[in-house]
N, CA, C and O of each residue as an XYZ file, in Angstrom:
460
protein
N      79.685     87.569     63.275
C      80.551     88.712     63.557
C      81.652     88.311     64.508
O      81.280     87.609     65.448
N      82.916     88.614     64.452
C      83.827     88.557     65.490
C      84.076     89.443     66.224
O      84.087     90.632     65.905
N      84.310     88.992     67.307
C      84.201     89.542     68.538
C      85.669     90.635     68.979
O      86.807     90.182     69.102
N      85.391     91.760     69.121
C      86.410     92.742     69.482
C      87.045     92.594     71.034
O      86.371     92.228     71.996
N      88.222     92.886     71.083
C      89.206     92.879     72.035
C      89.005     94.034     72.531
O      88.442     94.822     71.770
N      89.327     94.482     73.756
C      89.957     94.722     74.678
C      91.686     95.464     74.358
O      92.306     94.947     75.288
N      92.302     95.986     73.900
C      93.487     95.598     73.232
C      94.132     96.605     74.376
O      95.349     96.424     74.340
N      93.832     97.494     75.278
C      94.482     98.134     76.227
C      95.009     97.270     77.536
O      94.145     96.599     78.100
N      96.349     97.227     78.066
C      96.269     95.870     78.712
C      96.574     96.792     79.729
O      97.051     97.916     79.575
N      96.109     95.954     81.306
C      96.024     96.888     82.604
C      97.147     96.395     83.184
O      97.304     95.177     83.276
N      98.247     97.454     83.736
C      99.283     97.094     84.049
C      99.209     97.353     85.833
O      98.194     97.920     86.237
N     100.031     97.035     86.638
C     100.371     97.375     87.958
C     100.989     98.360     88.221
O     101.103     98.647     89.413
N     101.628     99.255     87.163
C     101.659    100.449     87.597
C     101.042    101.433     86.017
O     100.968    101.105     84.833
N     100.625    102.973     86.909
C     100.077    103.822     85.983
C     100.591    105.323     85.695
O     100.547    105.985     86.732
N     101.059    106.040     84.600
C     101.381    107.341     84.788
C     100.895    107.973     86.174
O      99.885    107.824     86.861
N     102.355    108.941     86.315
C     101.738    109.668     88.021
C     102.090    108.625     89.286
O     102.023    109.096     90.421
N     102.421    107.379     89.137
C     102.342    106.644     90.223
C     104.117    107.086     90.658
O     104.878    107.961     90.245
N     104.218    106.239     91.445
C     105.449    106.578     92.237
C     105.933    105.312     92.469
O     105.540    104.616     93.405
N     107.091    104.842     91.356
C     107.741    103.322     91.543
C     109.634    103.168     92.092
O     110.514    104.024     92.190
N     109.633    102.351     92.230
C     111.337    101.841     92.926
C     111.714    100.848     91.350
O     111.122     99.996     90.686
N     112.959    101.523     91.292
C     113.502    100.003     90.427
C     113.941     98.999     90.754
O     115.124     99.189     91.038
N     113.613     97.790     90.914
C     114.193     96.652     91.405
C     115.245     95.660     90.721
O     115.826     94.671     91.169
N     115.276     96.268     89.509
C     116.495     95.136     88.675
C     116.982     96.148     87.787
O     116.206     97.020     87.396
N     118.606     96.123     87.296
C     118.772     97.331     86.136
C     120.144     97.526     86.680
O     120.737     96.885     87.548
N     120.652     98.935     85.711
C     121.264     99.823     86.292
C     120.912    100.811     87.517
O     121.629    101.356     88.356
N     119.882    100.822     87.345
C     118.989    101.974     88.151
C     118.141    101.322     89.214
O     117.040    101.673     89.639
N     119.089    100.035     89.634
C     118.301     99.374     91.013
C     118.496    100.355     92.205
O     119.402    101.112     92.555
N     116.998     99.951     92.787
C     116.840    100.924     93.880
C     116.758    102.536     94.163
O     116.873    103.093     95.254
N     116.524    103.141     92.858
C     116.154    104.477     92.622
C     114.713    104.489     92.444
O     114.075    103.679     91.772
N     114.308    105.354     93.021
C     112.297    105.763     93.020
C     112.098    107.065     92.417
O     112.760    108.082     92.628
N     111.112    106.915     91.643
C     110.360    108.189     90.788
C     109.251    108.370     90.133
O     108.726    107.339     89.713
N     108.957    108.927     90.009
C     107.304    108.869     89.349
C     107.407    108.368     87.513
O     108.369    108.547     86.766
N     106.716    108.030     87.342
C     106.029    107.399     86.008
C     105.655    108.372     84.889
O     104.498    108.785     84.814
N     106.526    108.722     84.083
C     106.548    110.012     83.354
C     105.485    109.655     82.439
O     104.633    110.530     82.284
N     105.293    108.282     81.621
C     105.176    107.619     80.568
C     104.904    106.651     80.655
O     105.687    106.115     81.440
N     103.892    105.693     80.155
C     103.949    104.368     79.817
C     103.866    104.092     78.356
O     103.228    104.891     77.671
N     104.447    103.031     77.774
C     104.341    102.388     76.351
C     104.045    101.428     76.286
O     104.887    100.541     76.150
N     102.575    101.128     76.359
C     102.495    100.212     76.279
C     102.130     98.876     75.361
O     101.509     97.887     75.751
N     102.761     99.141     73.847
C     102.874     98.566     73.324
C     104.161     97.616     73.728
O     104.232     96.432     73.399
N     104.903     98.129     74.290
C     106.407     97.367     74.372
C     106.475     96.901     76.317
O     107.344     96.349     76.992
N     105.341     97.362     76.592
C     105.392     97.110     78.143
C     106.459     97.750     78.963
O     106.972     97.182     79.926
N     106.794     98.998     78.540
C     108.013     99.917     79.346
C     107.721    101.225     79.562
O     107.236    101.688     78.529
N     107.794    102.062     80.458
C     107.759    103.028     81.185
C     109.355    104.165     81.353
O     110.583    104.100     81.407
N     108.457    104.926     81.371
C     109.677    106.002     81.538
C     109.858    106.735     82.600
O     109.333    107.849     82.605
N     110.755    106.233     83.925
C     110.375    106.665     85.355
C     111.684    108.514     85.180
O     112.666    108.883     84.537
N     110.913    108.944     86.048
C     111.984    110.604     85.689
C     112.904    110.193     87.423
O     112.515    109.868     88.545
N     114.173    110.434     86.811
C     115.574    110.532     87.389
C     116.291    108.891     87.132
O     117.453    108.605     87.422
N     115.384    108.046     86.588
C     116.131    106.861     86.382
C     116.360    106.283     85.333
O     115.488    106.528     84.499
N     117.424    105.378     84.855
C     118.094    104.784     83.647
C     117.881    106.177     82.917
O     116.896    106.602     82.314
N     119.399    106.881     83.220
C     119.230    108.235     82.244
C     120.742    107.682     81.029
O     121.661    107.044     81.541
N     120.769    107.850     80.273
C     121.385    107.830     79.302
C     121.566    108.845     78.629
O     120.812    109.814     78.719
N     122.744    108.801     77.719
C     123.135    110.263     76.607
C     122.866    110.131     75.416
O     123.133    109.225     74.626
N     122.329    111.059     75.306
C     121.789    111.386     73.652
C     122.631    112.578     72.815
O     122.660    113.764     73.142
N     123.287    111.997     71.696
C     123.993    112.883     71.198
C     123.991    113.492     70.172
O     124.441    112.946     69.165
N     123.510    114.737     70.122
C     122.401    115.285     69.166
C     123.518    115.999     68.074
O     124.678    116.212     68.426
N     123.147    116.249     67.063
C     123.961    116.616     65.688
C     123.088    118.121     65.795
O     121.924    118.443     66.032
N     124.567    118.931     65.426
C     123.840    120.273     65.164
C     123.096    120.995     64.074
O     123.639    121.056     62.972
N     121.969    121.525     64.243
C     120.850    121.924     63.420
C     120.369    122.972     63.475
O     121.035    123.733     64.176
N     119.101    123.599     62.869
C     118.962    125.146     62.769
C     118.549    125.752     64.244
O     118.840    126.873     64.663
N     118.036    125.055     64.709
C     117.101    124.898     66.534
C     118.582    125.022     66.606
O     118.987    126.119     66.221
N     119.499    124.179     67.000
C     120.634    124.115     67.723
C     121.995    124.227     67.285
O     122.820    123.371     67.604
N     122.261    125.124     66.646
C     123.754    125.015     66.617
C     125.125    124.511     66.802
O     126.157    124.267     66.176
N     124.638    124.482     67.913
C     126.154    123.997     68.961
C     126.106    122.105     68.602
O     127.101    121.430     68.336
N     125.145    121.761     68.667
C     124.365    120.223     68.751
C     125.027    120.336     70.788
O     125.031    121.146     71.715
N     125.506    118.827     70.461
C     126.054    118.723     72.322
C     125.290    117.380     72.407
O     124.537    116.924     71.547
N     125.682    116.720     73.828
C     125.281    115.686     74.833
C     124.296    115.657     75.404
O     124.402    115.953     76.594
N     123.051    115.347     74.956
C     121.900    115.128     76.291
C     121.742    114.206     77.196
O     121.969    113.010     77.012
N     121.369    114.679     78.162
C     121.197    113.268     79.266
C     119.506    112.981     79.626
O     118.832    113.541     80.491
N     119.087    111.923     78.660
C     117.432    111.988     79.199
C     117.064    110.113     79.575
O     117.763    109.100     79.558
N     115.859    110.346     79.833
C     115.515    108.862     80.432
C     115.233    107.695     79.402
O     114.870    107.871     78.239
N     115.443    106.550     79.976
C     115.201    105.603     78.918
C     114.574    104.643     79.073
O     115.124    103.890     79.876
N     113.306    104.134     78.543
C     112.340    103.144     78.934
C     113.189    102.136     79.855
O     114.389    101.924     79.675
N     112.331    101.478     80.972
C     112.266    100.667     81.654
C     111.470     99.775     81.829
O     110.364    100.134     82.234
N     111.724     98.134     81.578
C     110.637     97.019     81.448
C     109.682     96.736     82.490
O     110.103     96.212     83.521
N     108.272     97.047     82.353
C     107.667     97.114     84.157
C     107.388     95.981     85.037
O     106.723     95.799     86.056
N     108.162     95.264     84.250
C     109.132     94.028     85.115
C     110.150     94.593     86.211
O     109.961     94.604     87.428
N     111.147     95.007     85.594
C     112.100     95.486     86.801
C     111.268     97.025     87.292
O     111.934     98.003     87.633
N     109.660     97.047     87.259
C     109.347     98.351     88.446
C     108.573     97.652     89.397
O     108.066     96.556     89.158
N     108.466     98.269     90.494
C     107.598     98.013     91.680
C     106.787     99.263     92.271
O     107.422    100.318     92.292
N     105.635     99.289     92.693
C     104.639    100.356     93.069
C     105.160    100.543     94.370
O     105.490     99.553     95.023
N     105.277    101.680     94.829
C     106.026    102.480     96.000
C     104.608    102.365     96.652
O     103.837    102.931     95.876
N     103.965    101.915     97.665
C     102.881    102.256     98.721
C     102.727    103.669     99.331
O     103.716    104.273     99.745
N     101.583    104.151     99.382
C     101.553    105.663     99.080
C     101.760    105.597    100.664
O     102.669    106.290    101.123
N     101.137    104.969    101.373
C     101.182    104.814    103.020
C     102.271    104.904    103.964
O     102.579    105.655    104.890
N     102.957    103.419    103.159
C     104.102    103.455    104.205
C     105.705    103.873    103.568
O     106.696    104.125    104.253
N     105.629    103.862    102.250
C     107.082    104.560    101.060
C     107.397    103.168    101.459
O     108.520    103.267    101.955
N     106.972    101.708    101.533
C     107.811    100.918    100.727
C     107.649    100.192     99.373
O     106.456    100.074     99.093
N     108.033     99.952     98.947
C     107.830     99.031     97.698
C     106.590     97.808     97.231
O     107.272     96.838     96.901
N     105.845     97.618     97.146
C     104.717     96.346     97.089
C     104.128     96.016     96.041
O     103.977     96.783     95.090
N     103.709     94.801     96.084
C     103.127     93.966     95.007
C     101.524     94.789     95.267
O     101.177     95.408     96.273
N     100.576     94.498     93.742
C      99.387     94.975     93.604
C      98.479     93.915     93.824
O      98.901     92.801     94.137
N      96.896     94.226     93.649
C      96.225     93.384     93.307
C      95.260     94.264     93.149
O      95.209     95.474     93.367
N      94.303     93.304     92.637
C      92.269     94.452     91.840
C      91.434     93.613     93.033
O      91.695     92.474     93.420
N      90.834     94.104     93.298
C      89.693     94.241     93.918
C      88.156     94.771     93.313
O      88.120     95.636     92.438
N      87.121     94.268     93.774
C      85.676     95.177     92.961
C      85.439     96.372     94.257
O      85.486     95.855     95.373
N      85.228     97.682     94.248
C      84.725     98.089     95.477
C      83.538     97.817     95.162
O      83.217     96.880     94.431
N      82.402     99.005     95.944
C      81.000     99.055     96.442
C      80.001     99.322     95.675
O      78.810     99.105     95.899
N      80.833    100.142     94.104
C      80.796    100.260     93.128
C      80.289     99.465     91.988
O      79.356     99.415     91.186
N      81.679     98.706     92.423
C      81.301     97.250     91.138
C      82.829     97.636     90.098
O      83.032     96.952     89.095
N      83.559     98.489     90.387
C      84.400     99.130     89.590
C      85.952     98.190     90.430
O      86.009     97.858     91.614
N      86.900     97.991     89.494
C      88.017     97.466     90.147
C      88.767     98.709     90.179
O      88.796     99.717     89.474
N      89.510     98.214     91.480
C      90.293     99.060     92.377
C      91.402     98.491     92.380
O      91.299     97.264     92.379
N      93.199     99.175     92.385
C      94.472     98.380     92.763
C      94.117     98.797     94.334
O      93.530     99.796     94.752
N      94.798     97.448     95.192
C      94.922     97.803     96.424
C      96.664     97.671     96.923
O      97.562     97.782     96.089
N      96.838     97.510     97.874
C      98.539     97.618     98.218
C      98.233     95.652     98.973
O      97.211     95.303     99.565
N      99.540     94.687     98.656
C      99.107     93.553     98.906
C     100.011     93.764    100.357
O      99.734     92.936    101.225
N     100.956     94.678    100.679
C     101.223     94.537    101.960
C     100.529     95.455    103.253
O     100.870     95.376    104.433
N      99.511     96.300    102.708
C      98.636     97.109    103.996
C      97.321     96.320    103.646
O      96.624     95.823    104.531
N      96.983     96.219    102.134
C      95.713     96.325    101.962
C      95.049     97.334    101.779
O      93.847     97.070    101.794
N      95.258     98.321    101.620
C      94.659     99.732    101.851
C      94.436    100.009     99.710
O      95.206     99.590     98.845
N      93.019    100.899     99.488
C      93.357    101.194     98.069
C      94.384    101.958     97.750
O      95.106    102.447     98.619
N      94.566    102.148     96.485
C      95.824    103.055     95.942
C      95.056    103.829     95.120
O      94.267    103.430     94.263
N      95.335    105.013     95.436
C      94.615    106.020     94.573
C      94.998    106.441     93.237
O      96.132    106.920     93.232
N      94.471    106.424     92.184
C      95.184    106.604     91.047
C      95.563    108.189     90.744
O      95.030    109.259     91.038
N      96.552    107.866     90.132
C      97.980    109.373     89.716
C      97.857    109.887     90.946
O      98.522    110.870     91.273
């Protein structure tokens, strides 16, 4: 028999979290994690890399018009905002007491609580 995967891959950041962009158009803007895709490894942070969408008019909409909504971001250019101190930091897993892995913050050390 062959052996089954795993095929969900664990990223450093998670819906609900609260990230900074570090590379982009949208360097240095922070927002929470609307979305992840993670087939393509990109995230959809709300207030950043917003772009226009220009919709053709239809029975819903008449008028059509310009939308302005968000647009995936590679979670390469994101970084996890530290719930502690609001700066920016690298992750890491840990086992707690549990036996269960935990992200912790690599510049307090402290866990990060998920969403």
């Amino acid at each position: 028999m062959e052996r089954r995967k795993n095929k969900q891959q664990k990223f450093h950041i998670r819906k609900g979290d609260t990230v900074k962009v570090i590379a982009g158009n949208a360097k240095g803007k922070t927002g929470t994690v609307l979305e992840m895709i993670g087939e393509k490894d990109r995230a959809i942070v709300e207030g950043a890399n917003i772009v226009t969408k220009h919709k053709k008019p239809s029975a819903n909409s008449p008028q059509g018009g310009i939308d302005k909504v968000e647009a995936p971001i590679h979670i390469s250019n994101l970084m996890l905002v530290d719930p502690a101190t609001g700066d920016a930091t690298r992750t890491g897993r840990k086992l707690d007491e549990n036996g269960k892995l935990q992200r912790y913050s690599k510049k307090t050390g402290e866990v990060i609580k998920n969403g």
